[in-house]
Every structure is written in structure tokens, then in C-alpha cells.
C-alpha positions as CSV (number, residue, x, y, z in Angstrom):
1,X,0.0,0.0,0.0
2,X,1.5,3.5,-0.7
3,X,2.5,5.6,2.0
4,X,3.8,9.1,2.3
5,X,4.9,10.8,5.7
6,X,6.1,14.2,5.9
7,X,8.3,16.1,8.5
8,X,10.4,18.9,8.5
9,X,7.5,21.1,9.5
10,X,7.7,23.6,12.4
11,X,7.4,28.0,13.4
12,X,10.1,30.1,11.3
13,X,10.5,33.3,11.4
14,X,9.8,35.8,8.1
15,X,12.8,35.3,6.0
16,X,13.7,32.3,7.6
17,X,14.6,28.8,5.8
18,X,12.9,25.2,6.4
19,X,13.8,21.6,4.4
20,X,10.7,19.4,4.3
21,X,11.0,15.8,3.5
22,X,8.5,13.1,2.5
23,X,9.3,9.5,2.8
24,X,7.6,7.0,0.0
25,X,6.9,3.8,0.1
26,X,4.7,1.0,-0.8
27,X,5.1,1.7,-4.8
28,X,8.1,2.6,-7.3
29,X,8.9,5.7,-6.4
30,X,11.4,6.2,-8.9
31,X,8.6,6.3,-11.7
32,X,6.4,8.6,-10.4
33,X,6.7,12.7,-10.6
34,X,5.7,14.1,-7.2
35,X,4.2,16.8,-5.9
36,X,3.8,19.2,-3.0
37,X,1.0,21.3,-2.3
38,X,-0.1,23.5,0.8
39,X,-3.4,24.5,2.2
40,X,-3.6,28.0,3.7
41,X,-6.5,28.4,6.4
42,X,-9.5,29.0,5.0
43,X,-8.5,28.6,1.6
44,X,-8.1,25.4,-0.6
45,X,-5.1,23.1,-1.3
46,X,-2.7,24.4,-4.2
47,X,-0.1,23.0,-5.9
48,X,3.1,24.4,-4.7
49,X,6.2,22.7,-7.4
50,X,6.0,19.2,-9.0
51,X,9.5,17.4,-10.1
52,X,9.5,14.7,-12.8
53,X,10.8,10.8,-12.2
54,X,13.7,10.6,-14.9
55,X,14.8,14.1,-15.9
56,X,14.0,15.4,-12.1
57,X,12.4,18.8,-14.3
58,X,10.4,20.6,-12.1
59,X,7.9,22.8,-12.0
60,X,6.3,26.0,-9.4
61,X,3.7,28.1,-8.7
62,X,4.1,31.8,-9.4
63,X,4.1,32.5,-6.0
64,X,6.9,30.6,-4.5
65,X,9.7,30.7,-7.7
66,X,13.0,31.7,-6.6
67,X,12.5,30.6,-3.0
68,X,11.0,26.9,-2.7
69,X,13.3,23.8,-4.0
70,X,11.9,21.3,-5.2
71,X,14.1,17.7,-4.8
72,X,14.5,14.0,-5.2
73,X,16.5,10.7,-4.0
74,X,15.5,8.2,-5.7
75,X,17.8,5.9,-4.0
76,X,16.1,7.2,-0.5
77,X,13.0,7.0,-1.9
78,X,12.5,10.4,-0.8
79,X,10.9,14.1,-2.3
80,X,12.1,17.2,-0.4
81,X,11.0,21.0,-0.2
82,X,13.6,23.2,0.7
83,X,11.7,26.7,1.3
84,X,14.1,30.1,1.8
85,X,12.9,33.6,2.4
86,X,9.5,32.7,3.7
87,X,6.6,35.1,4.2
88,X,3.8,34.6,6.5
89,X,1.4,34.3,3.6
90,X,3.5,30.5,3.2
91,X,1.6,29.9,6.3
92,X,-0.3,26.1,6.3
93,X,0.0,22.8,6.0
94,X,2.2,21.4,3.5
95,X,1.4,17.7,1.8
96,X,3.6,15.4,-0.4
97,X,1.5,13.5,-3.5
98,X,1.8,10.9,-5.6
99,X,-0.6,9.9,-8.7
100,X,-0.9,6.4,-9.9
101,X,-3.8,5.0,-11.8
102,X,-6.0,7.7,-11.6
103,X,-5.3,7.0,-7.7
104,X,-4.0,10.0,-5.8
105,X,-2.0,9.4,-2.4
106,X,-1.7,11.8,-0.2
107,X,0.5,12.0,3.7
108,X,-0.9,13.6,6.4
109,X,0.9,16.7,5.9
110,X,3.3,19.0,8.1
111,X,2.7,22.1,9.7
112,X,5.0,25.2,8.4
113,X,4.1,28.4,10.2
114,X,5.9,31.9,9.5
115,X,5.1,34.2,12.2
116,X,7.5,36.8,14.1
């Protein structure tokens, strides 16, 4: 069964730094492009930056280019987030996704909060 858990969550400061990760397993991880996405409070989950399985191209939303990372070990089995210069609006909960078969999986999520 395919599992993803996230961590790396936790209260930054504006302009601070934070490296999420999320751990696969359960499937191939290797073929699949992944995804994060974030749900603000109040407002609906968006997709955040997607990277490919072979060619590890990535894409992001408007919003977050030039300061979110998006990352993969294929070996580890693991996607990562690595998000600089964060603004409060980055605020909410940040969840790891993988589609397979018109199946979508998603981790519980992890908490990023940017507040002075």
C-alpha cells in the first residue's frame, strides 16, 4: 500500500529557511513525478512545485519561484521542499502527492508556520 509521511515542519520566522521531506513507500517511487501542495487556512489546497521521475524537471507556482526547491532521491526513496525567504502568507499545511492510476495518495501533511 502506498504511503507518504512528511516532517520537516515547524514556526520560522519571516525570512527564515525550512527543508521538508517526505518518505515513499509502498510503490516505485522512482517512476512517479511528485508533488507538494499546501493548504492556507481557509482557503483550498494548491499545488506548490512538482518534479519529474527521470529528468527530475520541475515545476512551481508563481508565487513561490526563486524561494521553494523542489528535490528528489530516488535511491532514499524520498521528495524534499527546501523553502528560503518565507513570508507569512507561506503559512499552512504542507502535503507530499503521488498519482498512480488515476489513484491519488496523499501523507498527512506537516505544519510550516511563518510568524514573528
Amino acid at each position: 500500500q502506498a504511503q507518504l509521511v512528511e516532517s520537516g515542519g515547524g514556526l520560522v520566522q519571516p525570512g527564515g529557511s525550512l527543508r521538508l521531506s517526505c518518505a515513499a513507500s509502498g510503490f516505485r517511487f522512482s517512476i512517479y513525478p511528485m508533488n507538494w501542495y499546501r493548504q492556507a487556512p481557509g482557503e483550498e489546497r494548491e499545488l506548490v512545485a512538482r518534479i519529474a521521475s527521470h529528468d527530475f524537471s520541475t515545476n512551481y507556482a508563481d508565487s513561490v519561484k526563486g524561494r521553494f526547491t523542489i528535490s528528489r532521491d530516488n535511491a532514499k526513496n524520498t521528495v524534499y521542499l527546501q523553502l528560503n525567504s518565507l513570508k507569512p502568507e507561506d503559512t499552512g499545511v504542507y502535503y507530499c502527492n503521488v498519482n498512480r492510476f488515476n489513484i491519488s495518495t496523499w501523507g498527512k501533511g506537516t505544519l510550516v508556520t511563518v510568524s514573528s
